[in-house]
C-alpha positions in Angstrom: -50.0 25.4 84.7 -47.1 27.6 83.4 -45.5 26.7 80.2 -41.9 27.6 80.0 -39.2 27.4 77.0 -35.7 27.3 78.7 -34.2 28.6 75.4 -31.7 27.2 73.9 -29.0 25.3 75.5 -25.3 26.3 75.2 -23.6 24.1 77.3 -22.6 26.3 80.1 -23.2 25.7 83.9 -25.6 29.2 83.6 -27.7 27.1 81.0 -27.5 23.5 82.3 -28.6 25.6 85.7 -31.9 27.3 83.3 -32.7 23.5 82.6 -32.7 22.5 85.2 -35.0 25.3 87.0 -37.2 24.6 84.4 -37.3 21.0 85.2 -37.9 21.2 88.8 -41.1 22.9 88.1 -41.8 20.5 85.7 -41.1 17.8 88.3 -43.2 19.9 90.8 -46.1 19.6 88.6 -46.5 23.6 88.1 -44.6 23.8 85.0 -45.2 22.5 81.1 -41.5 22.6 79.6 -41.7 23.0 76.1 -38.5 21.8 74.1 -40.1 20.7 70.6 -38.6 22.1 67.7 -41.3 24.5 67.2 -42.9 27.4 69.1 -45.4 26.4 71.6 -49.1 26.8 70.1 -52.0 28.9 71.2 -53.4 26.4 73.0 -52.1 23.4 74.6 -53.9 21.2 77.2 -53.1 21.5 80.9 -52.1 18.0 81.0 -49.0 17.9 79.8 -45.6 17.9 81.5 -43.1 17.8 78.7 -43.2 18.6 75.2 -39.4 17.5 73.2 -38.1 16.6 70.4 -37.4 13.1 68.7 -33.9 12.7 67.7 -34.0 13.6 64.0 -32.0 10.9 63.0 -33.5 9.8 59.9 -35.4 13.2 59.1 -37.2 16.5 60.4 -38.0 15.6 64.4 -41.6 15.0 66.0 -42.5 16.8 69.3 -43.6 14.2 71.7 -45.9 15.0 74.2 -45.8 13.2 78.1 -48.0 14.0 81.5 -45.8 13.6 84.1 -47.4 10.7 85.1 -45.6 8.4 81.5 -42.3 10.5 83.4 -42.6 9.4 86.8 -43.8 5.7 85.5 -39.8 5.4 84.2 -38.4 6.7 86.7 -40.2 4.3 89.2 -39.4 1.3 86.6 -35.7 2.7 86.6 -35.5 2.8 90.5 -36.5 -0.6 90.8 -34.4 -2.0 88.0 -31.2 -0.7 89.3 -32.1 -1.2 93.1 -33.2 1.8 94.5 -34.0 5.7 93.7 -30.0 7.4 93.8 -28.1 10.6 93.0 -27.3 10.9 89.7 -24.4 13.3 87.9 -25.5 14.7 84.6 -23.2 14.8 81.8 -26.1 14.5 78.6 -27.4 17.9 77.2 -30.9 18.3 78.8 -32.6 19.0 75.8 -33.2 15.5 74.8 -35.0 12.8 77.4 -32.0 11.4 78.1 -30.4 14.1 79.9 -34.1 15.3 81.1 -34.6 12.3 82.6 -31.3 12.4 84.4 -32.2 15.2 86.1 -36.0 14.2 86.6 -34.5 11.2 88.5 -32.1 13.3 91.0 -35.4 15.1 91.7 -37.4 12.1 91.9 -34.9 10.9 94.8 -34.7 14.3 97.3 -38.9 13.9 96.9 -38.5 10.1 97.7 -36.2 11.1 100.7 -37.6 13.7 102.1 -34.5 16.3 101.3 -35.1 19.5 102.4 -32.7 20.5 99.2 -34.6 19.4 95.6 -31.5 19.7 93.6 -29.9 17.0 97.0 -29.8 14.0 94.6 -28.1 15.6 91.6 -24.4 16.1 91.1 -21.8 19.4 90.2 -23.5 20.7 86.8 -20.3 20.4 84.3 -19.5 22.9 81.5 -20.9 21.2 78.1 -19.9 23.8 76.2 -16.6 22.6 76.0 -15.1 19.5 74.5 -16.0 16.1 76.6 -12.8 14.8 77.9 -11.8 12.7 81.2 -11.1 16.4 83.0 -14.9 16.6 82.7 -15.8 13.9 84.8 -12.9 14.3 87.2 -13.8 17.8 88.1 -17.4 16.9 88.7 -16.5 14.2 90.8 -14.1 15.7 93.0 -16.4 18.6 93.4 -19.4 16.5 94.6 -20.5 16.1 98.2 -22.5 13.1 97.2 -25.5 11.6 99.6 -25.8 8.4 101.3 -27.0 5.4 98.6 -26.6 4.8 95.3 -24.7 6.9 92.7 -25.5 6.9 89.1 -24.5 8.5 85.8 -25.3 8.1 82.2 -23.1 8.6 78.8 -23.8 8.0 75.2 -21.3 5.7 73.6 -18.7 8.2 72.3 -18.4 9.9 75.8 -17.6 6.5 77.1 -15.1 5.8 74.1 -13.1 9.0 74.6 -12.8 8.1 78.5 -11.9 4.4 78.0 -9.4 5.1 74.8 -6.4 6.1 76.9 -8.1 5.3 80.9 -6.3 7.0 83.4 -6.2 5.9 87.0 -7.9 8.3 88.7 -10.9 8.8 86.3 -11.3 5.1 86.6 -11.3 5.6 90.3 -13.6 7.6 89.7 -16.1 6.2 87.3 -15.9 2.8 89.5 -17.9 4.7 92.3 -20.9 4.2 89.8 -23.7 1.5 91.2 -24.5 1.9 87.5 -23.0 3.7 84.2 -26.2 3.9 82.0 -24.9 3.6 78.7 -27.2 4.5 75.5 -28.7 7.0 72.8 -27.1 4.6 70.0 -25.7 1.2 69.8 -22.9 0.7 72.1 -20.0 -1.8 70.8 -19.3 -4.8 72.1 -15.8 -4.3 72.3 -16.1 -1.2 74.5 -18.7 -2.9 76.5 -16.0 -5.6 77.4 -13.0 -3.0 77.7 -15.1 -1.2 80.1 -16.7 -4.1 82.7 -13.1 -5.6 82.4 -12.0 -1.9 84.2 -14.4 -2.8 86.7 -16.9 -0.4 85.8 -21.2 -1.5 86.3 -22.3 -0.8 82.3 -26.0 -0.8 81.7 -26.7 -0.5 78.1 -30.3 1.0 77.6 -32.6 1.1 74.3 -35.8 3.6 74.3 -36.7 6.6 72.9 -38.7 10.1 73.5 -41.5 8.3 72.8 -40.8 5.8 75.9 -39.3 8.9 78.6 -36.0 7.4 77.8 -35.1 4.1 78.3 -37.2 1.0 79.0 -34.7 -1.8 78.1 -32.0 -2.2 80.2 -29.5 -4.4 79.2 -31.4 -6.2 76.4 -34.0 -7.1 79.6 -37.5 -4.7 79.5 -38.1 -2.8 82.9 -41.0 -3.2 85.1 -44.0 -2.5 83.5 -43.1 -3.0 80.3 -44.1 -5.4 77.6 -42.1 -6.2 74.5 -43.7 -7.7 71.6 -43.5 -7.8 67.4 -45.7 -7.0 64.6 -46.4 -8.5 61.4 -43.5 -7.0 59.7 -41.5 -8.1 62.8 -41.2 -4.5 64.3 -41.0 -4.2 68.2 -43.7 -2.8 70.0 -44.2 -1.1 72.9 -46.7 -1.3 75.9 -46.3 0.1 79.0 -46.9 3.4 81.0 -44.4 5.4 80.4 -45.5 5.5 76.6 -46.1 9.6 75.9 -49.6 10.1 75.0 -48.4 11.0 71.6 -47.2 13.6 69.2 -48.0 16.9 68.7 -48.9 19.3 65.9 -47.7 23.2 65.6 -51.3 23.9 65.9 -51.3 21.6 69.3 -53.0 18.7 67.6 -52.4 15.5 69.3 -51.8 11.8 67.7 -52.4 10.0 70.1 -50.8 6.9 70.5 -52.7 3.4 71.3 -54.6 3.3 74.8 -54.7 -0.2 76.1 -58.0 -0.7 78.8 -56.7 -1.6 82.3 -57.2 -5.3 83.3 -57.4 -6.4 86.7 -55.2 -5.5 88.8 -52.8 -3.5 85.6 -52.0 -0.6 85.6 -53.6 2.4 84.3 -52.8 5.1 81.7 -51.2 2.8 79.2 -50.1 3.0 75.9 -48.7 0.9 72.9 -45.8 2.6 70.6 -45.0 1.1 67.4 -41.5 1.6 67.1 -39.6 1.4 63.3 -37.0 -0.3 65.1 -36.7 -4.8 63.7 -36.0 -7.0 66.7 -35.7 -10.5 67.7 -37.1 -11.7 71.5 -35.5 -14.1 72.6 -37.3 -17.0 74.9 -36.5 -15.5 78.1 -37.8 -12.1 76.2 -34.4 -10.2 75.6 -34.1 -7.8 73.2 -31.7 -7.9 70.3 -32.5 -4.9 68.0 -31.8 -5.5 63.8 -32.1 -2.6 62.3 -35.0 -0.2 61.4 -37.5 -1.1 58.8 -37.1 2.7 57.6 -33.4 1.9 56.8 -33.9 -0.9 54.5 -31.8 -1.5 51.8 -32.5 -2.5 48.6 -30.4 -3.3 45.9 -31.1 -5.8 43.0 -34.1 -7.0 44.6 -32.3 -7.6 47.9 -33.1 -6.3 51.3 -30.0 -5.4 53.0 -30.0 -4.1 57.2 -26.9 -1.7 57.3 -27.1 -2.0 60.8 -26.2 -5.6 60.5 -23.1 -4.6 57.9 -22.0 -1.8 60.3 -21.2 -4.3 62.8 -20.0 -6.9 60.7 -17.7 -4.0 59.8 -16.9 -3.0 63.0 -15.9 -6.5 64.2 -12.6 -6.1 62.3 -9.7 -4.3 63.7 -9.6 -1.5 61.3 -12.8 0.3 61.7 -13.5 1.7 64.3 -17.2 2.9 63.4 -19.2 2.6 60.4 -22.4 3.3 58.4 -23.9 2.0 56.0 -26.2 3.9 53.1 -27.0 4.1 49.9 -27.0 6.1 46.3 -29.0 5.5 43.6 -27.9 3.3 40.5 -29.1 2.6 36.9 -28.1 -1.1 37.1 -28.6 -1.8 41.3 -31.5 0.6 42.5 -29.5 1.4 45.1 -25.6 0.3 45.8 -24.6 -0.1 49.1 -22.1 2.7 50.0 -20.3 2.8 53.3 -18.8 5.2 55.3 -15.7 4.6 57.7 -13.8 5.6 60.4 -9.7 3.7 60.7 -9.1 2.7 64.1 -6.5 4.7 66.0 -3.6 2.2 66.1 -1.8 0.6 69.2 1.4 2.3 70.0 3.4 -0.6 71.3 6.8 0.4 72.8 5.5 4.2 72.3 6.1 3.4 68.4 4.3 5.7 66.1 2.0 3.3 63.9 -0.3 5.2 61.0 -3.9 4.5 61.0 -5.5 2.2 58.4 -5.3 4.1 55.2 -8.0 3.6 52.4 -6.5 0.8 50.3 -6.7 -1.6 53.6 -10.0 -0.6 54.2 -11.6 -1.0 50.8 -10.1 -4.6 50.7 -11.1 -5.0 54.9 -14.8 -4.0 54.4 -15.8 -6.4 51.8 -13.6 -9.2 53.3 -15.4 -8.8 57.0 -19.1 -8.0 56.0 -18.4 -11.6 53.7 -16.8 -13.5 56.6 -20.3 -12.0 58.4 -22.4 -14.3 56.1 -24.7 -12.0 55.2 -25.2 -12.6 51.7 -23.6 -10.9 48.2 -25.5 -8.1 48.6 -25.0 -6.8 52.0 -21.3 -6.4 50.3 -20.5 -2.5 50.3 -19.6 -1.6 46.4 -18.1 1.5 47.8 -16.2 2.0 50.8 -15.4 6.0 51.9 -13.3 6.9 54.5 -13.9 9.7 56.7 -12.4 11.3 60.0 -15.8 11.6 61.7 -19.4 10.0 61.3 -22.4 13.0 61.4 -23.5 12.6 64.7 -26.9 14.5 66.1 -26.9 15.7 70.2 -28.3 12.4 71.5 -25.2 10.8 70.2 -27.0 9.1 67.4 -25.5 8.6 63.8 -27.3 11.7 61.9 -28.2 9.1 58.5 -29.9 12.0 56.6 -26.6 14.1 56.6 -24.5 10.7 56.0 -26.6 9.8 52.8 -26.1 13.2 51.7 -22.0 13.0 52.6 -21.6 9.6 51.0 -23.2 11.0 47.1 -21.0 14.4 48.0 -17.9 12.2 48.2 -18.9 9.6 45.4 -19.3 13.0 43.0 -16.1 14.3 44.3 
């Protein structure tokens, strides 16, 4: 088997096109694309598809290793959750699984229908390099000469935020053509989730990871295959056989995650992943995701789940995104610090309205993380505001970088 690096990824249509060369082989089963965030060892077994990075979000990123058969199991499980393989249009980088998978899945289909073109099934490659606007999607649209069946696409929050924030008419046109909009990478509000199905457009929301080849829960519901359960400490796990085989060292090394034996009739090649994420199941098993265990806060002997506060925050007008970290203290531990983003006002009548300013938002905060009922602690004792949030690729908060921006501002 060949391994190939793609290099790094700059956005433009010449790069996305690298990628996805690179993943055609991979989806051929003649290539090993290597995208960890380290140089490709000496050796490396021959049974490995795909070798990326986690998304860094709370610290230096793991490189998780899949076979193409943990690939082709979510792409199957996809398929059948949204009602049959489709062409898909890529808009995510294709240096996480998110955006590999998108393009897996275009390849998946032209295999699945017998097209004599393998690239058939995927959409106009747009130019990333650029800013993400509604021009974006427009010009990949219009340019596509899309096949019979299903069409598909797949955004991370903000990319759906800036397209719904001032919708035009022909974008929406445009974006309604979707069977499904899979929409995922980080928690997607509720709010926008309503704006957007009210405009007609077929959300999925979608929770998974590298470790899972993207994602296995579609819309709080776990796809074929796939078995949700919790731990001890009430962290979800896992099991199903699109679960990589596990992460690898620089020196090619594998941890290998949990094999569960096949039982009658089950399917083979599975594996259990612990994730750090705290989750309810509900009695018909959806998922509602807490918080991760790694984020705990406390403070005063309290535990406090900023990802609880961040939307208690976010339910009020004002914010319009949020996170929530900490800095040490002599008398707490750690104080609950949080970071905020105003809302963009309403321009009624084409006024010119300011957005919230800090004093508001230092009396909001408190006021709608209390109204939340989450306890005297969970109370931020220091509310920042910023323009932007830290954000990694995948379109995840970057909480390392926040922590470090929230005791840079408090010194300030």
């Amino acid at each position: 088997m060949r391994l190939l690096a793609p290099g790094p990824f700059t956005g433009t249509r010449d790069s996305f096109s690298r990628y996805v060369d690179a993943l055609t082989g991979m989806s051929d089963g003649a290539t090993l694309v290597w995208l960890a965030p380290f140089a490709p060892p000496p050796s490396i077994g021959a049974q490995y598809a795909l070798v990326l990075p986690t998304s860094g979000s709370t610290g230096a990123p793991k490189a998780v290793a899949h076979t193409l058969s943990t690939l082709r199991a979510s792409q199957t499980a996809t398929a059948e959750a949204l009602g049959g393989h489709g062409a898909w249009l890529p808009f995510l980088p294709p240096t996480h699984i998110a955006g590999v998978q998108v393009v897996a899945r275009a390849l998946r289909t032209a295999e699945e229908r017998g097209l004599t073109d393998p690239h058939g099934a995927l959409g106009p490659l747009p130019d990333l390099g650029a800013s993400f606007t509604a021009r974006t999607v427009l010009e990949a649209m219009e340019q596509w000469v899309a096949p019979d069946g299903p069409l598909f696409t797949s955004f991370v929050p903000t990319q759906l935020e800036r397209l719904l924030r001032d919708p035009d008419r022909a974008v929406l046109e445009q974006l309604r053509r979707f069977s499904a909009i899979l929409v995922g990478g980080a928690a997607t509000p509720a709010a926008l989730l309503r704006q957007g199905r009210d405009l007609g457009l077929r959300l999925v929301t979608t929770y998974g990871s590298s470790e899972t080849a993207g994602g296995c829960v579609y819309s709080a519901r776990p796809l074929p295959g796939v078995d949700l359960s919790l731990d001890d400490e009430g962290r979800l796990v896992i099991t199903a056989p699109c679960v990589a085989r596990g992460y690898l060292s620089d020196e090619g090394e594998l941890s290998a995650f949990e094999s569960v034996p096949s039982t009658a009739g089950g399917a083979a090649g599975v594996r259990r992943f612990v994730t750090s994420d705290l989750a309810d199941l509900g009695a018909d098993g959806t998922l509602s995701i807490r918080g991760r265990a790694d984020h705990v806060i406390i403070t005063g002997g309290a535990k406090v789940n900023p990802v609880e506060v961040e939307q208690a925050i976010c339910q009020h007008p004002s914010a319009a995104a949020a996170l929530v970290t900490s800095v040490p203290d002599d008398e707490w531990g750690q104080k609950v610090v949080a970071l905020v983003v105003p809302a963009e006002p309403a321009h009624p009548g084409g006024a010119d309205v300011e957005r919230p300013g800090p004093e508001l938002l230092r009396e909001t905060v408190p006021d709608a993380v209390r109204a939340a009922r989450l306890g005297s602690a969970s109370v931020p004792k220091i509310t920042l505001v910023v323009d932007d949030l830290p954000m990694l690729a995948p379109g995840k908060v970057d909480r390392v970088r926040a922590a470090d921006l929230a005791r840079r501002l408090i010194r300030e």
